[in-house]
C-alpha positions in Angstrom: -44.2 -37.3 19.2 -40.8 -37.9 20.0 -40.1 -38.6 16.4 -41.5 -35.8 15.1 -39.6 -33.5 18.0 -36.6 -34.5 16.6 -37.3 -33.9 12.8 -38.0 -30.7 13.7 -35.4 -29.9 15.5 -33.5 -30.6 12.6 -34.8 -29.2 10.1 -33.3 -25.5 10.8 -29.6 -26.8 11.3 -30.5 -28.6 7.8 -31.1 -24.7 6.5 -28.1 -23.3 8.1 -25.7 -26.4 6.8 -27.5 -25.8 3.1 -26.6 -21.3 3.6 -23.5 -22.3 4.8 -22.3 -24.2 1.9 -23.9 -22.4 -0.4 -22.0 -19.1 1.5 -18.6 -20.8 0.7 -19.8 -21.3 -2.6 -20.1 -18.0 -3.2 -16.7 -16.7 -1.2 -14.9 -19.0 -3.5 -16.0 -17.7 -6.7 -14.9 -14.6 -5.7 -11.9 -12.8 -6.9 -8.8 -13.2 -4.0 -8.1 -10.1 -2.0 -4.1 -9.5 -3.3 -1.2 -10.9 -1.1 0.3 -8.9 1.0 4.0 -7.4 -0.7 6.7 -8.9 0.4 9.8 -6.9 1.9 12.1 -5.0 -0.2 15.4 -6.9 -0.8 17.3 -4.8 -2.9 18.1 -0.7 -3.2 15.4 0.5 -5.9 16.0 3.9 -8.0 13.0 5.6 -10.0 14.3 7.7 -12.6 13.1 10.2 -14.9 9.9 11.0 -13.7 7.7 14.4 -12.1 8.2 14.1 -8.8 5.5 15.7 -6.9 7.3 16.1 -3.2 4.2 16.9 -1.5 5.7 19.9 -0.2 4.6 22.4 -2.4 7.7 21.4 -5.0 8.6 19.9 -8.3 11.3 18.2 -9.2 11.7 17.5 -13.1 13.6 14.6 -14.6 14.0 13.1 -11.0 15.7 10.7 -9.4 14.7 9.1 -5.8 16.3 5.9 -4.6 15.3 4.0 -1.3 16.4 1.2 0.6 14.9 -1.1 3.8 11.6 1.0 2.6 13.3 4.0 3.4 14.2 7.2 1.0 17.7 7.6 0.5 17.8 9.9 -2.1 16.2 12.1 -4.1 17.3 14.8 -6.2 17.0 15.5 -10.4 18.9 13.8 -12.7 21.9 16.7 -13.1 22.4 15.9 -9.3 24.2 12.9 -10.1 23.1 11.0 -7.9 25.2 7.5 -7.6 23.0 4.2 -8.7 25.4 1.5 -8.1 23.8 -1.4 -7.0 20.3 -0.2 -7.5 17.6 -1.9 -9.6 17.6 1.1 -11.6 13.2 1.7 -12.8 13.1 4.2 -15.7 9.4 6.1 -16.1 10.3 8.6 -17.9 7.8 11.2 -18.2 5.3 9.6 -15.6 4.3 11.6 -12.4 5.5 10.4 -9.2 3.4 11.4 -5.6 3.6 10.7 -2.0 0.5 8.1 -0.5 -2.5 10.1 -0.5 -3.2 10.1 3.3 -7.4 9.5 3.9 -8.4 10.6 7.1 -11.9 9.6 9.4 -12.2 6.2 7.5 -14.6 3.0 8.4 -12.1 1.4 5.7 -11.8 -2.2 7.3 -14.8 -1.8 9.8 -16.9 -2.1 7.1 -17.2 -4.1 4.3 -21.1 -4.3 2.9 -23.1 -1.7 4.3 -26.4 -3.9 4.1 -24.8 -6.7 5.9 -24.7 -6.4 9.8 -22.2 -8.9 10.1 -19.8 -7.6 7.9 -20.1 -4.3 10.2 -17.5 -4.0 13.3 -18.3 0.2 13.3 -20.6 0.8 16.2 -20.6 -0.1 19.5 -23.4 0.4 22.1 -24.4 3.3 24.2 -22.9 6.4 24.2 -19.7 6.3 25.8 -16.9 4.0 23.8 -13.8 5.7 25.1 -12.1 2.0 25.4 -13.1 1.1 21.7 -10.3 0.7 19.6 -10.7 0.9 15.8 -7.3 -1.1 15.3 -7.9 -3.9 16.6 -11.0 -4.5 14.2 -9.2 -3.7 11.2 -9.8 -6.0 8.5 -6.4 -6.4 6.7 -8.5 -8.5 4.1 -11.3 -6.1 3.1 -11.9 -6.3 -1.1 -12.7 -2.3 -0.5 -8.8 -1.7 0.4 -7.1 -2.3 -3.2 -9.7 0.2 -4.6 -8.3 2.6 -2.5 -4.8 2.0 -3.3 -5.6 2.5 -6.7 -6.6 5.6 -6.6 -2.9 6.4 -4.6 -4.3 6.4 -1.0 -1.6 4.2 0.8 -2.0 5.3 4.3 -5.4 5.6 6.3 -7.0 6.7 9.9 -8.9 3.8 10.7 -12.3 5.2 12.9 -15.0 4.1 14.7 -18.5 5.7 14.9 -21.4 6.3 16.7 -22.0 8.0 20.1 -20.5 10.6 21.9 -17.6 9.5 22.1 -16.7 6.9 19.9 -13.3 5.9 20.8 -9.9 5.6 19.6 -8.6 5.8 15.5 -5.1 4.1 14.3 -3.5 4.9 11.6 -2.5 2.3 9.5 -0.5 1.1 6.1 -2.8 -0.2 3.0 -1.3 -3.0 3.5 -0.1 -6.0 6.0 -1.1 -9.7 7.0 -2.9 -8.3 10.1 -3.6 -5.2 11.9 -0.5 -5.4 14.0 1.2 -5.4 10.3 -0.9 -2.2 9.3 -0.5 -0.4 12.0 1.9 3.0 11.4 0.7 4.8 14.6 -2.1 3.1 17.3 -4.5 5.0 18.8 -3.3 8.4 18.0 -6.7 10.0 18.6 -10.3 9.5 20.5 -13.0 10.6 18.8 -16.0 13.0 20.2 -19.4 13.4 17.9 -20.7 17.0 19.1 -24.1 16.8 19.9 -26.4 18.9 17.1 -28.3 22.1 18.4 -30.8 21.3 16.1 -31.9 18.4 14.6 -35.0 16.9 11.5 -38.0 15.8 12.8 -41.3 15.0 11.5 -44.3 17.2 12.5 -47.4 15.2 13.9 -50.0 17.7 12.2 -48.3 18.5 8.9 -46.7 15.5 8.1 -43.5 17.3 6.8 -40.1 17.1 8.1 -38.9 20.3 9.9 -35.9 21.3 11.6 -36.3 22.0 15.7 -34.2 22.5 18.5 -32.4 19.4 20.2 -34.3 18.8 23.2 -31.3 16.7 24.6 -28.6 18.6 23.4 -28.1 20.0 27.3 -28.4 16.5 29.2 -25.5 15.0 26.6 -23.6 18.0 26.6 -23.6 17.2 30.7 -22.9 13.5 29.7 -19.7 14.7 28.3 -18.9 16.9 31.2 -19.2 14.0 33.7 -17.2 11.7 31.6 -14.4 14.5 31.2 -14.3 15.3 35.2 -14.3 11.4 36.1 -11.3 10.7 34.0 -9.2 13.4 35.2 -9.8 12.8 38.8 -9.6 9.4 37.9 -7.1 7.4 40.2 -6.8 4.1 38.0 -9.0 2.0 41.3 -11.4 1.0 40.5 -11.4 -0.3 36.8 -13.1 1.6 34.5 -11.9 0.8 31.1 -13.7 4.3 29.9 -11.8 6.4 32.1 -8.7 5.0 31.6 -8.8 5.5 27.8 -9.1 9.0 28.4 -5.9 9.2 30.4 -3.4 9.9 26.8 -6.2 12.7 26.0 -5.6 14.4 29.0 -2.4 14.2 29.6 -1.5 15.1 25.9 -0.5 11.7 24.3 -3.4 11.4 22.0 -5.3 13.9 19.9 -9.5 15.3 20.1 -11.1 14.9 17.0 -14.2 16.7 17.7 -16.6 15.8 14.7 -18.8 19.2 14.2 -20.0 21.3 11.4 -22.3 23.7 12.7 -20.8 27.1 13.4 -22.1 27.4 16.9 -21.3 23.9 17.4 -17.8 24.3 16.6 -17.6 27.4 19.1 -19.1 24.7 21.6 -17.3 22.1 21.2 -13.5 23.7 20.8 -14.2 25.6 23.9 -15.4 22.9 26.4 -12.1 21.2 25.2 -10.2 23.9 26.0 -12.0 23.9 29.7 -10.7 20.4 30.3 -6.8 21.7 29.0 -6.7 19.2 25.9 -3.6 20.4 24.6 -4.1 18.9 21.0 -7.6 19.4 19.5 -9.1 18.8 14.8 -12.2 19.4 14.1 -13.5 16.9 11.4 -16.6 18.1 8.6 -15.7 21.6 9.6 -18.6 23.3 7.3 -19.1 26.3 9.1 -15.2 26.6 10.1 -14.4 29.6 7.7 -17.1 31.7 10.4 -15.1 30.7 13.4 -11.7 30.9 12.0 -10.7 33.7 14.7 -11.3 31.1 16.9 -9.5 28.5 15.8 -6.7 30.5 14.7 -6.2 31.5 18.4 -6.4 28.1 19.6 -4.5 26.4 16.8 -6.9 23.9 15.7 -6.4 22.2 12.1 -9.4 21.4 10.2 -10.1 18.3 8.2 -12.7 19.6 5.9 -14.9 16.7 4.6 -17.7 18.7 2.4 -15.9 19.6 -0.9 -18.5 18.0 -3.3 -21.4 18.9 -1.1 -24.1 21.1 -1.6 -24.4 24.6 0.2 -26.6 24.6 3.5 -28.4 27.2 2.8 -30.4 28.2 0.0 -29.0 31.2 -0.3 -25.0 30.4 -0.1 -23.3 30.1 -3.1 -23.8 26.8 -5.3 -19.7 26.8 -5.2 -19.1 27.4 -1.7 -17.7 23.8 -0.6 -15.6 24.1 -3.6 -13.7 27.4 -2.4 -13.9 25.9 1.4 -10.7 24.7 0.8 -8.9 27.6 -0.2 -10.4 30.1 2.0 -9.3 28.3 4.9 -5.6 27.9 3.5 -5.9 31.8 2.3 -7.1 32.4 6.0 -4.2 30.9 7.7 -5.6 27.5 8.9 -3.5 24.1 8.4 -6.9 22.1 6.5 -6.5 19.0 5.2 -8.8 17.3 3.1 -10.6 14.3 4.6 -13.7 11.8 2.6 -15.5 10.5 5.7 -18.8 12.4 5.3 -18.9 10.5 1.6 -19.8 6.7 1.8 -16.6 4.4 2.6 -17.6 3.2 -1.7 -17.0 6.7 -2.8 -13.7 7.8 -0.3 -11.1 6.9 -2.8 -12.0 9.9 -5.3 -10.3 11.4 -2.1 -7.5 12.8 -4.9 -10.2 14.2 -6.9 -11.9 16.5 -4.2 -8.3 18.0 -3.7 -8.7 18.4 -7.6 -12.0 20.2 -7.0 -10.2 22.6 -4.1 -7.1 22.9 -7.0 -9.7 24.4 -9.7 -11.7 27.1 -7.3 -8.5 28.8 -5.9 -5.7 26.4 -4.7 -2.6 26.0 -7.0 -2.0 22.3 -8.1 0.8 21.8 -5.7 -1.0 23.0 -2.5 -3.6 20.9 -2.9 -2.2 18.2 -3.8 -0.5 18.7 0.1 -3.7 19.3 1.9 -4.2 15.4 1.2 -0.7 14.4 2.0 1.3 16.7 4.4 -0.8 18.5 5.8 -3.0 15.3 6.4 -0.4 13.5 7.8 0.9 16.5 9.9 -2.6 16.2 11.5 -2.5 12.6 11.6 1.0 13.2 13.6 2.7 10.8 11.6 4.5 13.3 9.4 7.7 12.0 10.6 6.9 8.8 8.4 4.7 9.8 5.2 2.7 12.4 3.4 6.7 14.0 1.6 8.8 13.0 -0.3 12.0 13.2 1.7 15.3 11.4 3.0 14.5 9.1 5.9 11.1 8.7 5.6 9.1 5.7 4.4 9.4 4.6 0.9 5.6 5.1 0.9 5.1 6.2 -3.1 3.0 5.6 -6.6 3.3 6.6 -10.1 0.6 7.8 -12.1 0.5 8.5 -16.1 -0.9 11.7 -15.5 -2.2 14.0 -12.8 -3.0 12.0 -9.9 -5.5 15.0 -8.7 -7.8 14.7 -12.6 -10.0 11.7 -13.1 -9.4 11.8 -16.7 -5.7 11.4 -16.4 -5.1 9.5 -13.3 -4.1 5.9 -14.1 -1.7 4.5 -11.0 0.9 2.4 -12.4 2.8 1.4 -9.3 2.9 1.8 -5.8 5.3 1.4 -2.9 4.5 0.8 0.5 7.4 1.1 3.0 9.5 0.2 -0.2 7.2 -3.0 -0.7 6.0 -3.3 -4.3 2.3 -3.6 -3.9 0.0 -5.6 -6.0 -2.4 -2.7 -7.4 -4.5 -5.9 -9.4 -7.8 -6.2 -7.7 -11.6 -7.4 -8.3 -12.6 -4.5 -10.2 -9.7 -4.9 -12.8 -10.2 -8.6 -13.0 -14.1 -7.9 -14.3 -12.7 -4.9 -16.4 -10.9 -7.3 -18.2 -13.2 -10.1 -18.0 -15.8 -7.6 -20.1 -13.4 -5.5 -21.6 -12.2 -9.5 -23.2 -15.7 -10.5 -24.0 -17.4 -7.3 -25.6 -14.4 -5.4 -27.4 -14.8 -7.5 -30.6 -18.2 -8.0 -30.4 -20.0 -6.8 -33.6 -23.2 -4.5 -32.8 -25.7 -5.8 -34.7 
């Protein structure tokens, strides 16, 4: 018997040696996530090209230099600007753009949706006030160089899940570690707005209707609690929940409520205003063009996340996500344009939904800053990226056409705090593979 115990005690570790190998196996074969860019050594000046400031302008035939990763320069070519002892680029005729900056990402959390342990996204419960997404982030993820090559060099890094799902970072696309990444740590905390109504199945028809939230009250008074406890919150005992709340109310750190309902949005902006949070986004913001008296009075941004989705209503118009965009600009609102309601596979054709927002009303230019300054103004790290101007970071690509137009956006290079970034990831290195086995193949 005691033979027999131990055979069988053996045989799983046995298994897990054979997965294990056969796991390494497979993590060898595949392609290398590219090396981090080293520092930049020497002054570097980009001339000749369309730079697109980010601002709203154009500079033709232009000239930008940078140094320590930081812009120097910038100015068109008449200028005159002084190039001694730069490594002088010329891209002539190519388009030049600030980062695209993605906002509400799992970019780093996640890494294969059908694998639980590749997932570090949601935590327990309902109450994560002391989660922080930055210290999660995977520096390593194969999903981060096909963002960068779509131009999105800066990210908000954000967890999920429950009511309040704790605290985002906003990081650079690229570093060793998170402490490398990180551009601005936990900048916001992150509430989910309960849902008035929600889908459920009906016992006698079988189909799927749409009902009142039975719960919505008793989470709505979860909230409450939380939000009284951590301002009369004295810092004894411990409570790691109550103390992350402490830069929230006292103005350090921004709300992003996450809401789309119109109702909900009403709701939600107003019980923040009860508890005096001085800085408040709403992210999805569907409905946010029907409450925009509101949150014009209250001075709420609006991350608008639906621009390829369909109408919610039958009866809307079929284009009505398209125009979102431009109807909250027209209406006054700083919106930027955010990919998180997308899966994290499909958030770097970020550029293109600003594309969308540019063909149903927005001029080129002004969309093309709803996904870099006025993204990063709502970020709060406008200081550092989103324009292209003297003193901030040297945080840039080029593009042989318009960045914003599948069809003619091919990034060339990119900069990253004046870092040359390797833009050659997995998906080129099987483009090429193919491209190398099947282009002279005769079709029989």
């Amino acid at each position: 018997m005691a033979t027999k115990l131990v055979d069988t005690l053996h045989r799983p570790l046995v298994c897990c040696c054979l997965v294990l190998v056969l796991s390494l196996s497979a993590t060898v074969a595949v392609a290398v996530v590219p090396q981090p860019a080293a520092e930049q050594r020497e002054p570097i000046a980009i001339v000749g090209v369309v730079a697109h400031l980010g601002n709203g302008q154009v500079i033709e035939d232009a000239v930008i230099t940078f140094d320590a990763g930081i812009i120097t320069r910038i100015g068109a070519a008449s200028d005159n600007i002084g190039l001694s002892g730069h490594v002088v680029i010329d891209l002539k005729g190519l388009h030049l753009y600030p980062g695209f900056v993605l906002p509400n990402t799992t970019l780093g959390l996640q890494e294969v949706a059908s694998i639980r342990a590749t997932q570090d996204v949601v935590e327990e419960g309902e109450i994560n006030a002391s989660v922080r997404s930055a210290i999660a982030y995977n520096t390593d993820s194969e999903l981060i160089p096909t963002q960068r090559f779509s131009g999105i060099l800066t990210a908000q890094i954000t967890p999920a899940g429950g009511l309040i799902s704790g605290s985002s970072s906003v990081v650079k696309m690229d570093g060793w570690n998170w402490e490398d990444a990180v551009l601005s740590a936990d900048e916001g905390m992150h509430l989910r707005w309960p849902s008035l109504k929600v889908r459920k199945r009906n016992s006698e028809t079988g189909l799927f209707e749409t009902v009142d939230n039975d719960v919505y009250q008793s989470k709505v008074q979860v909230l409450h609690s939380l939000f009284q406890n951590a301002a009369s919150y004295s810092g004894a005992p411990l409570n790691l929940n109550l103390q992350a709340m402490q830069p929230l109310l006292n103005g350090a750190a921004k709300l992003f409520i996450h809401v789309n309902d119109a109702k909900e949005i009403v709701n939600a902006v107003r019980f923040a205003q009860g508890y005096e949070i001085a800085q408040i986004v709403v992210v999805g913001g569907r409905d946010a063009l029907m409450v925009k008296d509101l949150l014009l009075a209250a001075s709420v941004p609006v991350i608008y996340e639906a621009v390829h989705a369909l109408p919610e209503m039958a009866w809307r118009d079929v284009d009505e996500s398209f125009k979102a965009p431009f109807l909250l600009h027209e209406a006054g609102l700083k919106v930027g344009i955010g990919a998180g309601s997308t899966r994290l596979t499909s958030q770097r054709n970020l550029p293109f939904f600003a594309g969308t927002a540019a063909a149903y009303g927005l001029d080129r230019e002004t969309a093309l800053s709803l996904i870099t300054k006025n993204n990063a103004e709502i970020l709060g790290v406008a200081d550092r990226v989103g324009t292209l101007e003297v003193g901030k970071d040297a945080t840039l690509f080029i593009s042989t056409g318009d960045a914003l137009d599948m069809r003619s956006s091919q990034v060339l290079r990119a900069f990253i705090q004046g870092r040359a970034i390797d833009l050659y990831g997995t998906q080129q290195e099987l483009y090429e593979r193919f491209r190398d086995r099947y282009s002279t193949r005769v079709i029989d």
